[in-house]
Each structure stands twice: as C-alpha cells, then as structure tokens.
N, C-alpha and C positions, 0 to 999 in steps of 0.2 A: 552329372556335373552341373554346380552351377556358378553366380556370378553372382560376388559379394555384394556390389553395388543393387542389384536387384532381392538378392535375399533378403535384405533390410525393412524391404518394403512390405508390413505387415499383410496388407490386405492382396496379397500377390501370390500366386506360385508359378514356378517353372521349372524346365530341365532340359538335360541334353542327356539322353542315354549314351552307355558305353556297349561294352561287348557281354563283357557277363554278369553273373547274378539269374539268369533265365532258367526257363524247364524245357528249352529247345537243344537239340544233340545235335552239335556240328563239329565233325572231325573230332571226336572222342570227347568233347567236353560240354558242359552246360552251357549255352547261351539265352540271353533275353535279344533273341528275335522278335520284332515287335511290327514284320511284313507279312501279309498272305503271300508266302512263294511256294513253289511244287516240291519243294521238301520237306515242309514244315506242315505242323497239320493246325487247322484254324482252331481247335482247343489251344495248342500250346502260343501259340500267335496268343489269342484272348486273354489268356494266364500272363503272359508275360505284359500284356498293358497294363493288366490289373496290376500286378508289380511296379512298374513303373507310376503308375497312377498312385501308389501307396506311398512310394519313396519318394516323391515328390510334395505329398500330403494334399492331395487331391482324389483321394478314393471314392469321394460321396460325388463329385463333379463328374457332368458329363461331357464324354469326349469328342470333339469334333474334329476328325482326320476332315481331309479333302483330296481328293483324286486327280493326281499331280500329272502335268503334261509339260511341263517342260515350256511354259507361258507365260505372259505378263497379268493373265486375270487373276482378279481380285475378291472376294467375297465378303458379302458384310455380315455375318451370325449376329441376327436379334433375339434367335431362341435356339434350342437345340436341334439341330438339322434330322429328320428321319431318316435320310439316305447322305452318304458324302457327294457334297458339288464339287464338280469339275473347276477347279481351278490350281494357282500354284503358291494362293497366300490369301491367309482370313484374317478379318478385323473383327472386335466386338468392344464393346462394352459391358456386357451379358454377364452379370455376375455368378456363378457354380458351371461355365463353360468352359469346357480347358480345348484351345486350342492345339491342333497338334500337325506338324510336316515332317515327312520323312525322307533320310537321305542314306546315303552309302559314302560318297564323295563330294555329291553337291554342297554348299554353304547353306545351313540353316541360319536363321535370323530371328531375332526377337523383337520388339519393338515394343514400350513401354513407357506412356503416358502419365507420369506419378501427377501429374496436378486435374486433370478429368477423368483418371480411374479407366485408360483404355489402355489394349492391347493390337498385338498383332506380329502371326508368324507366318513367314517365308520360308520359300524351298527358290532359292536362284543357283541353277546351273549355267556353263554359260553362254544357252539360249535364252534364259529369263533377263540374266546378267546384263548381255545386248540390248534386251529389251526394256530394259533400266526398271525391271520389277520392285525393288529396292525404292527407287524414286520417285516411284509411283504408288505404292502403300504409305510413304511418306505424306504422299498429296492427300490419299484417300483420307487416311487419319487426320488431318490438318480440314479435308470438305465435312465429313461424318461428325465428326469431334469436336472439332475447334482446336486440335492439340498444334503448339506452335514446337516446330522442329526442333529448335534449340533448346527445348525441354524434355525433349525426348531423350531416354534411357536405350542404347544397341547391345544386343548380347550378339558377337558372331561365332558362332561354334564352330566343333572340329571338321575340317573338310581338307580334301586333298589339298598339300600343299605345291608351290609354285617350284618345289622342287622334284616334283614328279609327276606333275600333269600334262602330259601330253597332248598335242592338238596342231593339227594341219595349218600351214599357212593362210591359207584360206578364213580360218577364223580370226586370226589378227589382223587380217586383212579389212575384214567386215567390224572389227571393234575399230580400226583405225580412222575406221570412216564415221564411226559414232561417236568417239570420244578422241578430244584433242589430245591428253594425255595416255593414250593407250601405251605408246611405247612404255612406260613404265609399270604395266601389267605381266611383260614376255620377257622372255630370255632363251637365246640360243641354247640349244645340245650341243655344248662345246665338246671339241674334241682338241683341241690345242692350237688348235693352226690356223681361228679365226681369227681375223687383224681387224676386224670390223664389227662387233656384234649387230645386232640388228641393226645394218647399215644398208637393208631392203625394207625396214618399213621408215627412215625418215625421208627429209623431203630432200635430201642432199642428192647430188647427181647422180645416177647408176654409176657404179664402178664393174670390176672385174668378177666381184666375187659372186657366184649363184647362190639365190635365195637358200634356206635349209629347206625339208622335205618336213619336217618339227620342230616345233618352240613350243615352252613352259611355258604355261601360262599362269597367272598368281590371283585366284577368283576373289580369295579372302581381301588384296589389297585392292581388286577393282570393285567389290563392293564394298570397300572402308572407305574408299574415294569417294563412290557415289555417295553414300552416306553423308560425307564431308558437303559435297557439293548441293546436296537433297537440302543444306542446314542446321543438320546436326552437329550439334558441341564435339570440340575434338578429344575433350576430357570425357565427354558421356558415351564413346563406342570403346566396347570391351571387346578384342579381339583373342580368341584360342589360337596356341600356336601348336596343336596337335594337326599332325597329317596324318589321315586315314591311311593311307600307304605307308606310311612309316611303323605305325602304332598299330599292325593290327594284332597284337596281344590283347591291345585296347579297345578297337572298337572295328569295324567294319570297310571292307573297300572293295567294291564293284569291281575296281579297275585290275587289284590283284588278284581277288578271290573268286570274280566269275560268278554264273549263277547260283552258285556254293556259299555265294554273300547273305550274310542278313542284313536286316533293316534298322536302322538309328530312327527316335525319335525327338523331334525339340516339340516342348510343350510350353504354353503359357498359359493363364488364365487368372482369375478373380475368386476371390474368396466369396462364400453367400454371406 
C-alpha cells in the first residue's frame, strides 16, 4: 500500500505491506511474512523482503530494520547499519537506505521531508505512543535536518483500529495524565446501560457508576493528534482507515491471530 501524496515524490520510495503476495504458508495459504518468528523459516522471511523491496522499487537499496522494544529511542542511519539497533524509529538522509519498522497492530508511521530530501519510520504502540515517540522524531528531524514540521509529509498506516483495541484502565489512566486531550483517544465497551461513557476519566465528580475493567482505545487518532500538536499541516497527515483486526484477509493481527501472526512491514527511503 501506498500514499499518493508521497508516490509523487520522484526521488522517494515507500510502503506498507499487506498480507499476501509471499512464499510463507500460513493456514493453507501464501503469505509475505516479512518477521523472524518460530514458524517461518529465515529463507522465506528473506524472500519475502526481497519482494517487498521489489514492489516497492527499492531492490538495489539497503534495508535498515531496527530492533523494536516498544520505546521512545530514536536512531539516526548515516550509512547502512551491519547489525539492526535497538530502537523504535530511524531517521536518515542516506540516499539507497530504505528504512524499515515492523508491526502486527501497532501504527507504523512515515515521515517525509520533501524540501531537505529526509525521511523517517516509526513503529508507536501504545507504550511509544505515551511516550510521545511520534513528537519526538518530529524534534529529531527538525535538530538532524533542519526539516520545519509544517512541511513535513505523514503516512499513518494500517493498525488496529479504536474499534477493537482493547486495553486496561490503567493505561488511560496513564495517557490522562500525559495528554490533556486523552479522553478523546477511548471509548467505553458498551453494553447499553452506560448513562455516562467515560464519566471515570474526566474531572467531573465521581458518581455512582464503577469504572469499566476495558476501554478502546483509538492509537491511530492519538498519534494524528500528536502529529497535529508535534506541527504538522492537517492537510499533510494521511491516515489508513484499515483495522488489522478487521482486515485480516488483508493484513496481519497479533491480537486476533496469536503467535500464528506475521509481520507487516512500512518502508521508506531515498533513491541513489
């Protein structure tokens, strides 16, 4: 998949993988798994980037995965890395470098520079999310770069959506405290008979009604906000409205599928 505003961009490639097209066998069919996981053998993992690296028209570029923890660190690629760093989002300028983050449900992100020729892909779940990962590769490319936010180009790809993400009280609880607007990130598990929806996370008096045990949470609009807030044009963020749980003829989900899941990949990079 990609995103017209950015295809345009001669000197550019990127992408968002789907589900198939691969030489990986998951549940009787062919997938482009593009993770080392313990079902998959690292041939067909390797074949299947190579695919993905072709279909994207990046097959002579080298690819720079990074080794995702679920964190705010940020990496800067000036050459191509021998080994993947541990972080959860790289920047370059590095032209024949194709970045690349992998997700199941989390929000990939892209980030696109058209007037200094830089880039930068994220993987924000939402422990990065919290950690305003997103707002902070913003900063980095704006220190590295010089790129001024409101020039920046956002591709947000498919990731579960706010209508099937589940997640403890507790973590709204912890974005509430982060971000003023959090309530507009959640949404109760309704079952009919709320008269209050999230009437535990504003500042209004306790009432009668007990907290939920779960709330939805909507990653995709809590990092279009930060986005928004980071400076980004509201015209330059391009958001997918595929849910990985919904979609998964289409593409991959952790949450449904289980270790049984593959791996999505978003790529960006520079042409040589």
């Amino acid at each position: 998949m990609q995103v017209d505003a950015l295809a345009k961009l001669p000197w550019l490639v990127h992408g968002f993988s789907t589900r198939g097209g691969g030489v990986s066998k998951l549940d009787g069919e062919r997938v482009l798994n593009v993770g080392f996981t313990e079902w998959d053998s690292r041939e067909n993992v390797k074949e299947n980037r190579r695919k993905l690296q072709t279909a994207v028209g990046a097959g002579e570029m080298s690819l720079a995965p990074v080794l995702q923890f679920h964190s705010d660190s940020i990496v800067l690629f000036d050459t191509a890395p021998s080994e993947p760093a541990r972080a959860d989002a790289s920047i370059t300028k590095k032209n024949g470098l194709l970045l690349a983050i992998q997700t199941t449900d989390c929000v990939p992100i892209l980030l696109v520079d058209p007037e200094h020729r830089a880039v930068a892909a994220v993987h924000a779940g939402w422990r990065g999310t919290l950690a305003r990962i997103e707002e902070k590769a913003v900063g980095r490319m704006q220190m590295e770069f010089k790129s001024m936010p409101e020039a920046l180009l956002a591709a947000v790809g498919p990731a579960i959506g706010g209508c099937c993400y589940e997640v403890g009280t507790e973590v709204a609880a912890a974005f509430s405290a982060q971000f003023s607007n959090a309530a507009e990130f959640f949404d109760e598990l309704h079952t009919g008979d709320e008269p209050n929806p999230l009437q535990w996370l504003n500042m209004m008096p306790p009432g009668h009604q007990p907290p939920p045990e779960k709330v939805l949470l909507d990653l995709r609009k809590a990092n279009r906000a930060q986005l928004v807030g980071a400076g980004v044009a509201v015209k330059n963020i391009f958001v997918s409205d595929l849910c990985t749980a919904c979609r998964r003829d289409l593409l991959f989900s952790y949450r449904k599928q289980g270790a049984q899941s593959g791996r999505m990949m978003a790529v960006v990079g520079i042409r040589e």
